[in-house]
Rosetta silent file (secondary structure, phi, psi, omega in degrees, C-alpha in Angstrom):
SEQUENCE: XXXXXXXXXXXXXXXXXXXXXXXXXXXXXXXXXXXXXXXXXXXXXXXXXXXXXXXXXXXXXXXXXXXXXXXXXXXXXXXXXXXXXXXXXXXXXXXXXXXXXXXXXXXXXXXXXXXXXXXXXXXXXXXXXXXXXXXXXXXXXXXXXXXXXXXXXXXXXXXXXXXXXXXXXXXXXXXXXXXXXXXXXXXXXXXXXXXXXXXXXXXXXXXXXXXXXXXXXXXXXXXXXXXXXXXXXXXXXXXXXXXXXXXXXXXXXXXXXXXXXXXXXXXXXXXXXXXXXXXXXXXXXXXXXXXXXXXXXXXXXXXXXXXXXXXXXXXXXXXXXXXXXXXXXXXX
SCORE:     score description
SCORE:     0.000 S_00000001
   1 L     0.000  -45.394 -164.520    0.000    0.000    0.000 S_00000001
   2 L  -111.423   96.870 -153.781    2.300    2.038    1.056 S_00000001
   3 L   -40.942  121.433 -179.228    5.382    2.624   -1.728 S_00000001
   4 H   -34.064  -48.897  179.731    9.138    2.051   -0.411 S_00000001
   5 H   -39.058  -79.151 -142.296   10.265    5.323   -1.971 S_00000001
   6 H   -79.102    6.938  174.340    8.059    7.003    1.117 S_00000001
   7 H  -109.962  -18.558  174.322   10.697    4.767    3.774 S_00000001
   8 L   -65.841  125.104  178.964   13.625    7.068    2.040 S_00000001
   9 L   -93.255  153.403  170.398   15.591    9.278    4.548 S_00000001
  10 L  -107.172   85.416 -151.141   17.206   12.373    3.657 S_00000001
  11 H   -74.954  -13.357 -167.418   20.031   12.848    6.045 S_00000001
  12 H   -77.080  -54.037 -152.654   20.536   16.753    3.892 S_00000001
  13 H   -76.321  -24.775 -165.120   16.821   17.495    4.140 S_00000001
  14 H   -96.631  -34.462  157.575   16.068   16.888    7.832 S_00000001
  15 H   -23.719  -57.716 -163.201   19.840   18.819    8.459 S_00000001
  16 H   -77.177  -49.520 -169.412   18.840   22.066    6.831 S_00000001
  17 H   -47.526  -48.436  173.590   15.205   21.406    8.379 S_00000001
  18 H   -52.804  -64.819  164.694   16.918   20.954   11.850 S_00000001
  19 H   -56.971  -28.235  178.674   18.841   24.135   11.180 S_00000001
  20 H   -64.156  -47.800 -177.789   15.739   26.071    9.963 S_00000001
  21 H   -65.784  -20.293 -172.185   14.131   25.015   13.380 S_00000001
  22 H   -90.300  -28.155  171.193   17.056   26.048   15.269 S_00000001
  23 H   -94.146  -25.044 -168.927   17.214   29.474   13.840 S_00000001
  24 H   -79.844  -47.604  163.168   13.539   29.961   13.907 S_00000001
  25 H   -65.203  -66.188 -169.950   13.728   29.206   17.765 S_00000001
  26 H   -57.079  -38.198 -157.753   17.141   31.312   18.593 S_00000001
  27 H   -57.093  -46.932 -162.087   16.302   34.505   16.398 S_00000001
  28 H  -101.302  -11.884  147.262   13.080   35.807   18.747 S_00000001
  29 H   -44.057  -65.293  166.330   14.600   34.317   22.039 S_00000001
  30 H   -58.496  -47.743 -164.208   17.629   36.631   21.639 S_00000001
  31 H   -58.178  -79.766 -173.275   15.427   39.394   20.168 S_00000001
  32 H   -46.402  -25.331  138.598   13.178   39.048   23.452 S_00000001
  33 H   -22.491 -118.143  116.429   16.086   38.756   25.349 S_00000001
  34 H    42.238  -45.846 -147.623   17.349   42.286   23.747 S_00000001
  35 L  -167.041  132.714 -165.642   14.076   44.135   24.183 S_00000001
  36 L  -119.982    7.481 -175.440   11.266   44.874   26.252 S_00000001
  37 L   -74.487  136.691 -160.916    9.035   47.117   24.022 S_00000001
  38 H   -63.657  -27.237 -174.103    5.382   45.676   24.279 S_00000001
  39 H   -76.586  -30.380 -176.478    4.781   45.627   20.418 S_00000001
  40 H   -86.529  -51.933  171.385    8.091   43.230   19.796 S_00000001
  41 H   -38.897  -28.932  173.488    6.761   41.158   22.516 S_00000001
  42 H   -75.342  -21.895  160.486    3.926   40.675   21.009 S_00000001
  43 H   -88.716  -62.990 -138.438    5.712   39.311   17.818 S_00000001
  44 H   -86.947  -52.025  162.414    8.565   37.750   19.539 S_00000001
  45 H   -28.728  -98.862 -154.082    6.242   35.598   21.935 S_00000001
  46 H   -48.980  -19.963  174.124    4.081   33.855   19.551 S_00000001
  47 H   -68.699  -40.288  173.451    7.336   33.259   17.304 S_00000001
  48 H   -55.694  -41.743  178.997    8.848   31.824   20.124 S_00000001
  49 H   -94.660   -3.222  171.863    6.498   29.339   21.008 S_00000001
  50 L   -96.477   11.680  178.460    6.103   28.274   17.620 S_00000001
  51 H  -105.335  -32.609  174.381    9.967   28.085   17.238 S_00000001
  52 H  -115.210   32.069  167.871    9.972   25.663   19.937 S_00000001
  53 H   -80.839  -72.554 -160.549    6.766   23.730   18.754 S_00000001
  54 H   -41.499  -69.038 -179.686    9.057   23.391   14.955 S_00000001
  55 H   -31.411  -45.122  175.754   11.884   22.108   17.423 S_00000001
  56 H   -68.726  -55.817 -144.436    9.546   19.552   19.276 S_00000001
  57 H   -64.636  -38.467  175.790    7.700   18.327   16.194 S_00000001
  58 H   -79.457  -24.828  169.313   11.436   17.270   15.014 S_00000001
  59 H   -58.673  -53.644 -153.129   12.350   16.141   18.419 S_00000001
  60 H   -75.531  -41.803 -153.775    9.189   13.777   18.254 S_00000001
  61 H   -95.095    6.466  147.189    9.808   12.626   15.088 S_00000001
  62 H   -45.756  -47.474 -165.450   13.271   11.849   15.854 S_00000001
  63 H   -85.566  -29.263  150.042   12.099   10.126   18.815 S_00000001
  64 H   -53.999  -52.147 -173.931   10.216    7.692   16.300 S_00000001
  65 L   122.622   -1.211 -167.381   13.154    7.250   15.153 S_00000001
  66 L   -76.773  -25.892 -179.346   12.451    8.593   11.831 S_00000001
  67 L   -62.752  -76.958 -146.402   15.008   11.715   10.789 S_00000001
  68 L  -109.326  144.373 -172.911   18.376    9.387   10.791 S_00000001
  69 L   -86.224  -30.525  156.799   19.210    5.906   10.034 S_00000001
  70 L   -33.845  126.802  155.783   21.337    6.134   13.354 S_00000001
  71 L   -77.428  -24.353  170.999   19.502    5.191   16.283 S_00000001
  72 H   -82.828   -9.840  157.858   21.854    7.024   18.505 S_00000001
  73 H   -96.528   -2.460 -150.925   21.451   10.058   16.522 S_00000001
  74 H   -96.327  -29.778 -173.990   18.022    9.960   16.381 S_00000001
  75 H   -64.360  -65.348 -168.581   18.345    9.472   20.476 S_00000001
  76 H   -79.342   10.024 -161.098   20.391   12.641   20.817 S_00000001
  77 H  -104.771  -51.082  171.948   18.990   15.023   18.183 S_00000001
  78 H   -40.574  -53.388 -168.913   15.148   14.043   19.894 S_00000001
  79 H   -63.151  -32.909 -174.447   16.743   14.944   23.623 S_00000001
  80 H   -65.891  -42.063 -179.282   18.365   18.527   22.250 S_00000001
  81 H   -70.789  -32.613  156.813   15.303   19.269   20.369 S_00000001
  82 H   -55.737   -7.063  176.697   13.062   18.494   22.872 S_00000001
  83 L   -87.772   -3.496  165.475   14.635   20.348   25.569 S_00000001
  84 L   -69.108  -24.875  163.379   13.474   23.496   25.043 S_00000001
  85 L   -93.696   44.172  173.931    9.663   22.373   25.615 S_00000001
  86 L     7.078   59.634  168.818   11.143   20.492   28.662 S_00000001
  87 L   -82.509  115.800 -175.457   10.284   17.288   27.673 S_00000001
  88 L  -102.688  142.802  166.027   12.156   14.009   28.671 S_00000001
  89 L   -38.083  -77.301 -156.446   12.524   11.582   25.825 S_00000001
  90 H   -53.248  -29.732  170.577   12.834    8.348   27.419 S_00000001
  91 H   -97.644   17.952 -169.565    9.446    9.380   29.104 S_00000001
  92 H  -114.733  -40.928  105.471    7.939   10.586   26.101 S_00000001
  93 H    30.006  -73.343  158.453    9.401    7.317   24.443 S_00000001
  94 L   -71.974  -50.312 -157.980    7.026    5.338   26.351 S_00000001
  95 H   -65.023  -63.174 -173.113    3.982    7.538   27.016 S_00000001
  96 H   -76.784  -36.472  124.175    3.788    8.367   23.334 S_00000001
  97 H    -0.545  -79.886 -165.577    5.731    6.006   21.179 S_00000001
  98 H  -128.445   28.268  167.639    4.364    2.814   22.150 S_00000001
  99 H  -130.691  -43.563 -160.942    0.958    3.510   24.358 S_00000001
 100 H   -91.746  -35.179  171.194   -0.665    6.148   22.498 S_00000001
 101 L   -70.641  -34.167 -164.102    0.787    5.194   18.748 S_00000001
 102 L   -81.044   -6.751 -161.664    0.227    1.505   20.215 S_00000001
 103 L  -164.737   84.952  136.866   -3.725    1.887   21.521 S_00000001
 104 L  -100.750  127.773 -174.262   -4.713    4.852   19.578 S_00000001
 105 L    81.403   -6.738  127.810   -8.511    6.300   20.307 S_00000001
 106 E    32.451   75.381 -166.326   -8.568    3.095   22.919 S_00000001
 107 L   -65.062  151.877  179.189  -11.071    3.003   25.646 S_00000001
 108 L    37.756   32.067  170.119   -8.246    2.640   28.911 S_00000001
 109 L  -154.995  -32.140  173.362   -5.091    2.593   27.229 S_00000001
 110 L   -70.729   92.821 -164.742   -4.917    5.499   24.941 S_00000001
 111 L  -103.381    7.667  165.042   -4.815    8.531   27.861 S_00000001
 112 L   -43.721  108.672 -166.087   -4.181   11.375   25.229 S_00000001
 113 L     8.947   52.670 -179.196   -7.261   13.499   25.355 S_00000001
 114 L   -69.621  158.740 -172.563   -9.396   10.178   26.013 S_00000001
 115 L  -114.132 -179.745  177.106  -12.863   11.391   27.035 S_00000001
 116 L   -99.869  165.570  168.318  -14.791   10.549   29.762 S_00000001
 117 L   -99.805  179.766 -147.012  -18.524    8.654   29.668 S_00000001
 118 H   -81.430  -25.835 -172.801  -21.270   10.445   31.109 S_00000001
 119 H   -77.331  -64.840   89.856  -21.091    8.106   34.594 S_00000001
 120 H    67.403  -87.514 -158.525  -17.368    8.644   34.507 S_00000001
 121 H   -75.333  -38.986  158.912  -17.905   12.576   34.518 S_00000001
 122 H   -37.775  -39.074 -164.773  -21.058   12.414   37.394 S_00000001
 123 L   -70.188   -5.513 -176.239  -18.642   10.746   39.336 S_00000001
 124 L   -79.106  128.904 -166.274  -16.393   14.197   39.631 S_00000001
 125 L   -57.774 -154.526 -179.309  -16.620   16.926   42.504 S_00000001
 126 H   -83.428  -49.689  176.712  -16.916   20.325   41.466 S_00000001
 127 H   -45.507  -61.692 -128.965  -13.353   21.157   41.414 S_00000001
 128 H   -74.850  -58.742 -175.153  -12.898   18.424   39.183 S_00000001
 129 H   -68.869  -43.688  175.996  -16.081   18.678   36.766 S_00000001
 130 H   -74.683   -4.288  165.350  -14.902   22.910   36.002 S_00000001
 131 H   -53.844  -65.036  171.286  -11.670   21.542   35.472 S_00000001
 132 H   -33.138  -70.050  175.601  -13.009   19.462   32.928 S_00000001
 133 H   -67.380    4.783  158.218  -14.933   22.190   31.265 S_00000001
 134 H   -71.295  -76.310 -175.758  -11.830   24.566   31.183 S_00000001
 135 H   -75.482   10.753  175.386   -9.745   21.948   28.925 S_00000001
 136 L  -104.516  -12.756  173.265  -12.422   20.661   26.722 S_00000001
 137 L   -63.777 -155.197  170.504  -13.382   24.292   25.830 S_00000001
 138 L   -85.118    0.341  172.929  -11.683   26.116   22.882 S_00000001
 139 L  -106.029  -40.193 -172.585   -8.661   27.755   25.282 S_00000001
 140 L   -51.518  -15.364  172.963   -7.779   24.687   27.417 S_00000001
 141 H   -16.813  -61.233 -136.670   -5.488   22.702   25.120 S_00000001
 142 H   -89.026   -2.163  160.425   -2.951   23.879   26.862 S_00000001
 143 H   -81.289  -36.995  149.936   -4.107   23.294   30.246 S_00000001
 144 H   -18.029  -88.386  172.129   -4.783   20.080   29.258 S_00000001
 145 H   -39.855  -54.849  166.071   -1.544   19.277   27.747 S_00000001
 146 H   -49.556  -70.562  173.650    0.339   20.187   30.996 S_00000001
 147 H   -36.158  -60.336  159.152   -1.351   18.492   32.987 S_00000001
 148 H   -78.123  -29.379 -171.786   -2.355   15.454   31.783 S_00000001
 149 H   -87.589  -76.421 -165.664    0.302   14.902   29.406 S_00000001
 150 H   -66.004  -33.685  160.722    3.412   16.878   30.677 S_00000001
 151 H   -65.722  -75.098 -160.791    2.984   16.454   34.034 S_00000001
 152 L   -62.197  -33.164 -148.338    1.192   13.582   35.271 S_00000001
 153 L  -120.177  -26.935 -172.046    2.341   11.234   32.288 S_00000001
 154 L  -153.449   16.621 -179.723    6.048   12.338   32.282 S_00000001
 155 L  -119.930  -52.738  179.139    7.104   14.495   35.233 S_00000001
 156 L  -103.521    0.064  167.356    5.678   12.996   38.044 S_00000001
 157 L  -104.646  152.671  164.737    5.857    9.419   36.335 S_00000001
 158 L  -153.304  100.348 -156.239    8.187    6.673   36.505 S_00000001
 159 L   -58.719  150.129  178.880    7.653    3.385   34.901 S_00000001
 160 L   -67.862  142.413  142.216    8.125    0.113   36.780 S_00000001
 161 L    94.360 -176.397 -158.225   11.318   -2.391   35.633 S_00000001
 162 L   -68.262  -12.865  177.734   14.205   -1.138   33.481 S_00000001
 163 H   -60.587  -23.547  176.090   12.565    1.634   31.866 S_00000001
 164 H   -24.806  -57.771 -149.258   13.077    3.519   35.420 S_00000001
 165 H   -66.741  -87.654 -166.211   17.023    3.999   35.010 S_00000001
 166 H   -25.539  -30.758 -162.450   16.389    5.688   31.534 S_00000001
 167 H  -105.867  -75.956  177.537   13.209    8.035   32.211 S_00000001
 168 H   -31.322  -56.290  171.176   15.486    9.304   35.585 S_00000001
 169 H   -44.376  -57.244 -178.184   18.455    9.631   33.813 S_00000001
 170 H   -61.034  -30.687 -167.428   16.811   12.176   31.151 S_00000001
 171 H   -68.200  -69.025 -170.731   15.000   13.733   33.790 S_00000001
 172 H   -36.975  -33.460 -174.203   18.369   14.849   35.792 S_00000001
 173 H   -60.727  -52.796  165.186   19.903   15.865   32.708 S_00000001
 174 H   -53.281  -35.597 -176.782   17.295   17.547   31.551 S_00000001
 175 H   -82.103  -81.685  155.067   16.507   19.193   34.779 S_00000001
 176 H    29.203  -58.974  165.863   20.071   20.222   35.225 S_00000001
 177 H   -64.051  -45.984  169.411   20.078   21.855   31.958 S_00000001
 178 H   -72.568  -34.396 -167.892   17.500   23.600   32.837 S_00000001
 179 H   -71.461  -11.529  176.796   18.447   25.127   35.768 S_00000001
 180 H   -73.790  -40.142 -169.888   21.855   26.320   34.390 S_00000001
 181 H   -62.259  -39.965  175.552   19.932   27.648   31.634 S_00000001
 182 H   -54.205  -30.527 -177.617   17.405   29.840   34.257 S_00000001
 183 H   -67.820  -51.532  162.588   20.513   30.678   36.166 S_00000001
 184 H   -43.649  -31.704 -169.600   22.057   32.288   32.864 S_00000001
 185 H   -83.877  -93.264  161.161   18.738   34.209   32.448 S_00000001
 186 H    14.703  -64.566 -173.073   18.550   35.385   35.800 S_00000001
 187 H   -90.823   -1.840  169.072   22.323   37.113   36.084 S_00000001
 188 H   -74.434  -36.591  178.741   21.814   38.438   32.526 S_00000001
 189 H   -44.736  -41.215 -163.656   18.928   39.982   33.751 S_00000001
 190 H   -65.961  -41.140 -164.279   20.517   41.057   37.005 S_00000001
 191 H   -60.300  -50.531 -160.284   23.762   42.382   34.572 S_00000001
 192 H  -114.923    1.131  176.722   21.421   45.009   32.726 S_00000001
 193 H  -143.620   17.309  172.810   18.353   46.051   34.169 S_00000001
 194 L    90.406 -171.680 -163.606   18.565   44.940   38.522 S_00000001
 195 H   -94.274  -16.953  147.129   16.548   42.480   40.219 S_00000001
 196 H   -49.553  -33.904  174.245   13.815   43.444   38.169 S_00000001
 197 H  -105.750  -10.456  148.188   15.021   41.904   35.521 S_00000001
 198 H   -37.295  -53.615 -167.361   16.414   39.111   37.289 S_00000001
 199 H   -84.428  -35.299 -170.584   12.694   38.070   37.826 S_00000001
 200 H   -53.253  -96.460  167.429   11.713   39.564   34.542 S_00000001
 201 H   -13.300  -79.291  157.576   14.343   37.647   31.986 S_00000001
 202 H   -24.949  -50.827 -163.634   13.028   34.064   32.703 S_00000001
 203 H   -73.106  -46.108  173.990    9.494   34.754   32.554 S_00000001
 204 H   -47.293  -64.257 -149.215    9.931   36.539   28.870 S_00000001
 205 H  -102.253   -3.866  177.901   12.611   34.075   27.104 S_00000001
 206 H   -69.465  -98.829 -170.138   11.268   31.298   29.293 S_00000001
 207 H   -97.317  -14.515 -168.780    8.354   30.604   30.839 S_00000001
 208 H  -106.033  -10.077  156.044    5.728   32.304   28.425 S_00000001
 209 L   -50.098  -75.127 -155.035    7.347   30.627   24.816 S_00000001
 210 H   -69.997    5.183  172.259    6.889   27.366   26.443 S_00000001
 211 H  -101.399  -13.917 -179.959    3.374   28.223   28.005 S_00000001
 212 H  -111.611  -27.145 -164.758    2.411   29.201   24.482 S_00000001
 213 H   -76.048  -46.867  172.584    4.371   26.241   23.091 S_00000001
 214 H   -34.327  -74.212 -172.046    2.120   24.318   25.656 S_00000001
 215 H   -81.465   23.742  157.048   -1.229   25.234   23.980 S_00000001
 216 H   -78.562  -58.776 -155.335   -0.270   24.951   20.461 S_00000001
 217 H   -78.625   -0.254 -168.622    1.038   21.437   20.851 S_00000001
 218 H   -74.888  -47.107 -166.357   -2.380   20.826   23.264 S_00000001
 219 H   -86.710   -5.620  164.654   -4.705   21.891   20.547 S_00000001
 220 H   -66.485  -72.197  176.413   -2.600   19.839   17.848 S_00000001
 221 H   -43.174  -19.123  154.147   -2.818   16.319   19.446 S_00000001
 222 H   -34.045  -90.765 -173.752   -6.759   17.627   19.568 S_00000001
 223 H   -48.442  -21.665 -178.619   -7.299   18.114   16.002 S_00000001
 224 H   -71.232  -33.028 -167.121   -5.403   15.069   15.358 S_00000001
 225 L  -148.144   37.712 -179.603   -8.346   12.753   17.456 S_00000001
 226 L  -150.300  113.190 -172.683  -10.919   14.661   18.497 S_00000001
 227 L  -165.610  152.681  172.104  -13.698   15.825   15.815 S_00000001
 228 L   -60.501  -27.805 -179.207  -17.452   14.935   16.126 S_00000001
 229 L   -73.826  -29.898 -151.888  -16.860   12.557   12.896 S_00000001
 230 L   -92.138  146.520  158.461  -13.904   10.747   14.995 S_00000001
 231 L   -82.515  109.198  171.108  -14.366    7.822   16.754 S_00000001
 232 L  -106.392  179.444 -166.901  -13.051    6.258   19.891 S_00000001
 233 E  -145.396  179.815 -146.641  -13.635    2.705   20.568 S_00000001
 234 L  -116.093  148.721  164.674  -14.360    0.181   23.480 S_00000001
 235 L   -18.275  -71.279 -155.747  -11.714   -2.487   24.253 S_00000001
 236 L   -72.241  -55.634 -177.961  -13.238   -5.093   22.516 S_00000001
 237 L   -51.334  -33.227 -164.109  -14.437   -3.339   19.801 S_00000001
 238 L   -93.571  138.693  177.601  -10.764   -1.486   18.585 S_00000001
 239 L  -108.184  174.257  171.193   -8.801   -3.046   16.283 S_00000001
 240 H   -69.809  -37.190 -162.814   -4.910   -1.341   14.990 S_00000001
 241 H   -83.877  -54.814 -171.193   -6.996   -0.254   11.193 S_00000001
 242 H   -44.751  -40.739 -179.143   -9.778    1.262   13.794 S_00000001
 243 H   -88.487  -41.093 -169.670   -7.422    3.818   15.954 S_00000001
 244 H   -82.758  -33.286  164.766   -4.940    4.185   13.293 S_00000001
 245 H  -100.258   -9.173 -178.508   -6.872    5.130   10.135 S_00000001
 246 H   -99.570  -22.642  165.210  -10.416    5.699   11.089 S_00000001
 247 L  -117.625   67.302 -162.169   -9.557    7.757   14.122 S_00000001
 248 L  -139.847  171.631  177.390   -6.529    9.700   12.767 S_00000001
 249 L  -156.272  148.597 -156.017   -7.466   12.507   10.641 S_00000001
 250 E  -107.461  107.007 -177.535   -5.417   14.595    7.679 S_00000001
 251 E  -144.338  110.558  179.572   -5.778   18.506    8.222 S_00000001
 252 E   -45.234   92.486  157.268   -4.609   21.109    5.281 S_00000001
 253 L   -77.863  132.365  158.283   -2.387   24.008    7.082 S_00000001
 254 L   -28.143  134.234  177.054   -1.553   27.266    5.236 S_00000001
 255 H   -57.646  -35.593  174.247    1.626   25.912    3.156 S_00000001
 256 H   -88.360  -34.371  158.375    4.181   28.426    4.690 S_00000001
 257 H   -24.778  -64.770  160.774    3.026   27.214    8.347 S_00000001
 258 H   -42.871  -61.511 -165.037    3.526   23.903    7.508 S_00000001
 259 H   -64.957   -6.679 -155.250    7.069   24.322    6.134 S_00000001
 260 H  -112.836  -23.517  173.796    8.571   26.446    8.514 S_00000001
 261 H  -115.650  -36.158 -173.212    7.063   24.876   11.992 S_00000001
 262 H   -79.765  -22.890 -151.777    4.743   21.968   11.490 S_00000001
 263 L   -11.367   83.138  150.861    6.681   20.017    8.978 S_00000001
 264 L    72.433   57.186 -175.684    3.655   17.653    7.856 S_00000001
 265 L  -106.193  -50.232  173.745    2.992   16.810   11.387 S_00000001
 266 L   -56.568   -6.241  169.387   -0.596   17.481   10.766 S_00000001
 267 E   -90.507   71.960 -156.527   -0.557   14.751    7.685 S_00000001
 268 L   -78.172  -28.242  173.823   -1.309   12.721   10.383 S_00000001
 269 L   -66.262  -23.537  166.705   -2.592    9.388    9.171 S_00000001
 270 L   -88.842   -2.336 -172.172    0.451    8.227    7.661 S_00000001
 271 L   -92.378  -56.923 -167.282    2.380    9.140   10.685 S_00000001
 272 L   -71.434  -32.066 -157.743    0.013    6.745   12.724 S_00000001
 273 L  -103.746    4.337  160.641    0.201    4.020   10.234 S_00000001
 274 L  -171.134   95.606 -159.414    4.053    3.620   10.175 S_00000001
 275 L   -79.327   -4.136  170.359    5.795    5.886   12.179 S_00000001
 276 L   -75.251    0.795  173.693    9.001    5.228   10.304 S_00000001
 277 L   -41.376   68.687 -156.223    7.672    7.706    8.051 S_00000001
 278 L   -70.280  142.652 -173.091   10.048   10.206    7.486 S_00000001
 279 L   -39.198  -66.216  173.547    8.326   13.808    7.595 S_00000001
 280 L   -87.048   65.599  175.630    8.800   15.137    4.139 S_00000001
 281 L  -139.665  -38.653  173.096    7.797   11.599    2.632 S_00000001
 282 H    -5.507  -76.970  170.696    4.346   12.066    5.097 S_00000001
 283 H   -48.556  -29.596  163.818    2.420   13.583    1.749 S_00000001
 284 H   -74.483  -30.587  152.170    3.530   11.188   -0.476 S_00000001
 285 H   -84.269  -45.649  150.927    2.065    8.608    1.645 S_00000001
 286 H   -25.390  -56.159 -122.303   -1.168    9.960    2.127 S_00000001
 287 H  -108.395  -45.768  179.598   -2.112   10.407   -1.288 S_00000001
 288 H   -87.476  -16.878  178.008   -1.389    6.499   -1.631 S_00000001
 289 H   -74.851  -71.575  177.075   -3.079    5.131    1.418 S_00000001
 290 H    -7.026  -44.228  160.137   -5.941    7.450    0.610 S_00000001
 291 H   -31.360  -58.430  -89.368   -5.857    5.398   -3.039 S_00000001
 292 H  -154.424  -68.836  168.131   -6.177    2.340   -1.487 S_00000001
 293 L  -126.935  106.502  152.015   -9.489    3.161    1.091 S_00000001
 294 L   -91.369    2.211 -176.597  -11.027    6.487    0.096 S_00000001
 295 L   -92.857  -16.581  155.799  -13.802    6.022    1.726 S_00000001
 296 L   -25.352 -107.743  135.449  -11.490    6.213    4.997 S_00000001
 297 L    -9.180   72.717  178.106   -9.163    8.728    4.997 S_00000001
 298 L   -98.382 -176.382 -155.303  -10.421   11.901    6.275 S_00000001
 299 E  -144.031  127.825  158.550   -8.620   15.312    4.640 S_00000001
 300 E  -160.685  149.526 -175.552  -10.116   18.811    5.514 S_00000001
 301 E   -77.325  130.929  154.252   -8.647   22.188    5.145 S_00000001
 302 L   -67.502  151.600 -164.897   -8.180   23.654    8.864 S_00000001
 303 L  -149.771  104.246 -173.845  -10.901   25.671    9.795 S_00000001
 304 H   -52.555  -31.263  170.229  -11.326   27.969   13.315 S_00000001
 305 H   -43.049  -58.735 -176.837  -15.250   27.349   12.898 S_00000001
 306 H   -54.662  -68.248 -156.085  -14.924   23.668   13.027 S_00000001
 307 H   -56.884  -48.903  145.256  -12.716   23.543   16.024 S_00000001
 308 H   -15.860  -59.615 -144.964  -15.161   25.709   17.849 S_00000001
 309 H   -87.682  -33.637 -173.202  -17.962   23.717   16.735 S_00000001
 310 H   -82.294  -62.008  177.045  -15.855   20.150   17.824 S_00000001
 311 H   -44.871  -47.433  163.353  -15.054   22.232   21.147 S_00000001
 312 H   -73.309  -24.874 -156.868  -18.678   22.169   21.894 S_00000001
 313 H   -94.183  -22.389 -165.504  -20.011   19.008   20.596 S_00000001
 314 L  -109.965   97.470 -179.168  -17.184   17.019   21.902 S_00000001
 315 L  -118.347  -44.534 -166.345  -17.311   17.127   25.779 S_00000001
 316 E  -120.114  136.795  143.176  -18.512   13.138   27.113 S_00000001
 317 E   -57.129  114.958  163.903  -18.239    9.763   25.130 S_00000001
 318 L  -126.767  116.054 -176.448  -20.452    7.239   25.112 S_00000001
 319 L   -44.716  -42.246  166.261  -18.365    4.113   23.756 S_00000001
 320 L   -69.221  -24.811 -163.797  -20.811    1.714   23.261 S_00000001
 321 L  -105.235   -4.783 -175.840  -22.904    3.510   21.031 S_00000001
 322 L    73.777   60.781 -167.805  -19.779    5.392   19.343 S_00000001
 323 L   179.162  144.279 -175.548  -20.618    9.249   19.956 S_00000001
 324 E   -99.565  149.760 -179.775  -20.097   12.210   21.353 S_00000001
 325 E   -87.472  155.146  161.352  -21.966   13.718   23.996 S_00000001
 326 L  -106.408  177.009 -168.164  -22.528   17.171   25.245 S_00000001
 327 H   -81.571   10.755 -173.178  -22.304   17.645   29.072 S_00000001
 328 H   -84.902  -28.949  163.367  -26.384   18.318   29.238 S_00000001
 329 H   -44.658  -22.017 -177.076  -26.028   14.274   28.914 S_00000001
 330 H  -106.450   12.902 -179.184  -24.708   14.072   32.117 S_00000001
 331 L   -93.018 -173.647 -171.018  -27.730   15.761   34.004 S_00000001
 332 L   -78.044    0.000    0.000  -29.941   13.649   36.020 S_00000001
């Protein structure tokens, strides 16, 4: 189905792509860095977190294993890119890699924006239930995404049996790194503008790229499995062609987006259905599994309407019957 030619790596194209992400990251870090006038903040943020979304997206696919025929480069190119969205591989490796690519859309093994059933969400205090309704609205990706993902799944976890050693190890390194790097920010800060900018410096080149980086990458893995059309499925019921092609979905980004941050991350179905896929081969695979079942395969141009329209319709599951709920489902 799917032609060898789309298994060819490019060790030139994901280099210059790697450097494109790497400049694309550094240029509005130093510029915010550099400058505190409110209008270049207002550009240099949002560049920023989408300079180190391009970085992750390569980190990730890296972490498949997919840029380099090296496995050991593919190991260290994933940990550098990923450290700027303070990710650790080895626990990323696992979460994402082989439980969410391995049980995708899943009832109890897929925990990537899995939804709850209607009993499921009764069963929640208060705290709990506006929680809910914060990240399933149209802002919450990225509340989401911390939480449940970055936190819970790869900060505060640590798998049983030899994966331990590995998932620690990245974390010290990683944390380490960071803290040199905060330390650097901090006395530059100190160096030109005082203890104002001591506090200052961090949050700007810091904490609000990767708080921005946060909900970008929240509301991707959305759009990737979450649509009123999309399906999740019951143990019994999911098969590998059910999560990976019927609940994976293909969504058309303006063309200079794609190239310069996304790189075909959002051609998502061929990504699910061999992850050895190298990124600019992604389109070329589509177009033949699409060939193959067109009745399948969905494709849609992104659209802010829809995802509104999916943010309300898609709040509760109910699994057996295959459908999404709204939370008026859950009153008594």
């Amino acid at each position: 189905m799917i032609p060898r030619a789309c298994y060819q790596r490019s060790v030139a194209r994901a280099s210059l792509t790697l450097l494109q992400a790497a400049v694309l990251y550094i240029v509005p870090v130093v510029g915010l860095a550099l400058t505190d006038r409110w209008w270049a903040l207002a550009v240099l943020w949002p560049l920023a977190g989408l300079g180190v979304s391009g970085l992750f997206v390569l980190g990730h696919d890296a972490s498949h294993g997919a840029l380099f025929g090296s496995r050991r480069a593919n190991r260290v190119i994933a940990r550098m890119c990923m450290a700027p969205s303070v990710h650790v591989e080895a626990a990323w490796d696992l979460g994402h890699n082989r439980i969410h690519h391995g049980y995708t859309t899943r009832q109890g093994f897929d925990f990537v924006w899995q939804p709850l059933t209607v009993d499921e969400y009764r069963g929640l205090g208060r705290f709990a239930r506006m929680r809910h309704r914060l990240e399933w609205s149209c802002v919450g990706s990225g509340a989401y995404f911390s939480r449940a993902v970055w936190w819970q799944k790869m900060w505060r976890f640590n798998a049983p049996g030899k994966r331990r050693r590995a998932i620690v190890r990245d974390k010290v390194a990683l944390g380490s790194a960071l803290v040199v790097v905060a330390a650097a920010s901090v006395v530059f800060g100190a160096l030109t503008t005082g203890w104002v900018g001591a506090l200052w410096v961090p949050v700007k080149v810091l904490v609000v790229p990767f708080l921005l980086f946060m909900q970008i990458i929240g509301w991707t893995v959305y759009v990737h499995h979450v649509a009123p059309d999309i399906r999740w499925w019951t143990r019994r019921a999911w098969s590998q062609f059910n999560g990976q092609m019927e609940s994976t979905t293909i969504v058309r980004l303006p063309s200079v987006v794609n190239r310069l941050w996304f790189h075909n991350i959002f051609v998502h179905v061929p990504h699910h259905v061999d992850t050895r896929i190298p990124f600019h081969q992604l389109p070329k695979a589509a177009a033949a599994i699409a060939g193959a079942y067109p009745n399948t395969v969905r494709s849609s141009r992104f659209s802010v309407r829809d995802y509104v329209r999916a943010t309300r319709a898609c709040k509760l599951y109910d699994f057996d019957a295959g459908h999404w709920q709204p939370y008026t489902a859950a009153r008594p």
